[in-house]
C-alpha positions in Angstrom: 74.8 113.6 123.0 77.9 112.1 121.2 81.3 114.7 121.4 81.2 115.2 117.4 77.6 116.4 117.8 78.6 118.9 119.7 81.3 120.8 116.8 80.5 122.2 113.6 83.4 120.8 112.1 84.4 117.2 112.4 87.0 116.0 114.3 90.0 115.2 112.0 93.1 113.3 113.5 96.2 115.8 113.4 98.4 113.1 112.5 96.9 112.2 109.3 96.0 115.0 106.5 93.4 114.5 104.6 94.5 113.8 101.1 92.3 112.4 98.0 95.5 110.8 95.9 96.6 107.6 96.2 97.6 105.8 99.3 100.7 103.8 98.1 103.6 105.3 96.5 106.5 104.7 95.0 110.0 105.7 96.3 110.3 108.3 93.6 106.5 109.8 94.5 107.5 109.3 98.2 110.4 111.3 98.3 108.2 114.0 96.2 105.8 113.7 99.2 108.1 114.1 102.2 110.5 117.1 100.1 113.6 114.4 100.2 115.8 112.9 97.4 115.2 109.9 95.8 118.6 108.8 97.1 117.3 109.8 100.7 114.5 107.9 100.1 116.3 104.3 99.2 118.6 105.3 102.6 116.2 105.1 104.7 114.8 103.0 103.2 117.5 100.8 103.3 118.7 101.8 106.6 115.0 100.9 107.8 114.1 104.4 109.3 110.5 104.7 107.4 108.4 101.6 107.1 107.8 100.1 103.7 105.9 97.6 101.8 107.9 94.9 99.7 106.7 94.6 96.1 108.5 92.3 94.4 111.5 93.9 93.4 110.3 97.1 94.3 109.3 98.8 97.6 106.2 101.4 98.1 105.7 103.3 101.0 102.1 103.9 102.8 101.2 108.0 103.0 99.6 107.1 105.7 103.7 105.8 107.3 104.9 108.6 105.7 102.6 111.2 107.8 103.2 109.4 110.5 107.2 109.4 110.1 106.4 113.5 109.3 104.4 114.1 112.8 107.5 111.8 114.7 110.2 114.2 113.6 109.2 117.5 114.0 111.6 119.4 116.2 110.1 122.5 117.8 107.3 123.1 120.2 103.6 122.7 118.7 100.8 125.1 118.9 97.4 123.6 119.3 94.7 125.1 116.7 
């Protein structure tokens, strides 16, 4: 019998929330997403310390990078649910 047979509840990632929106945002809706500035955002940005997705002009950023960046810099020691 397969592992997620076994659980009620289906096995969901820890690095990556489940979220219904969109997947690409702008820098503005980025920096909404991660609690930063908008000038934060274009820093690193700029400064290349969170991946992004030319557009022209204009850069958008992948929630599923931004998650990812989020899970990378926690400071602390984790508790397993």
């Amino acid at each position: 019998m397969p592992i997620q047979h076994r659980f009620k509840k289906p096995i969901v990632s820890s690095t990556v929330i489940p979220f219904l929106g969109p997947r690409m945002f702008s820098i503005e809706k980025a920096a909404k997403y991660i609690c930063v500035s908008v000038d934060v955002m274009r820093d690193m940005v700029r400064e290349r310390k969170i991946p992004y997705v030319p557009n022209g002009r204009r850069y958008t950023l992948d929630r599923l990078d931004l998650d990812r960046w989020i899970e990378k810099t926690k400071e602390g020691i984790s508790v397993a649910a």
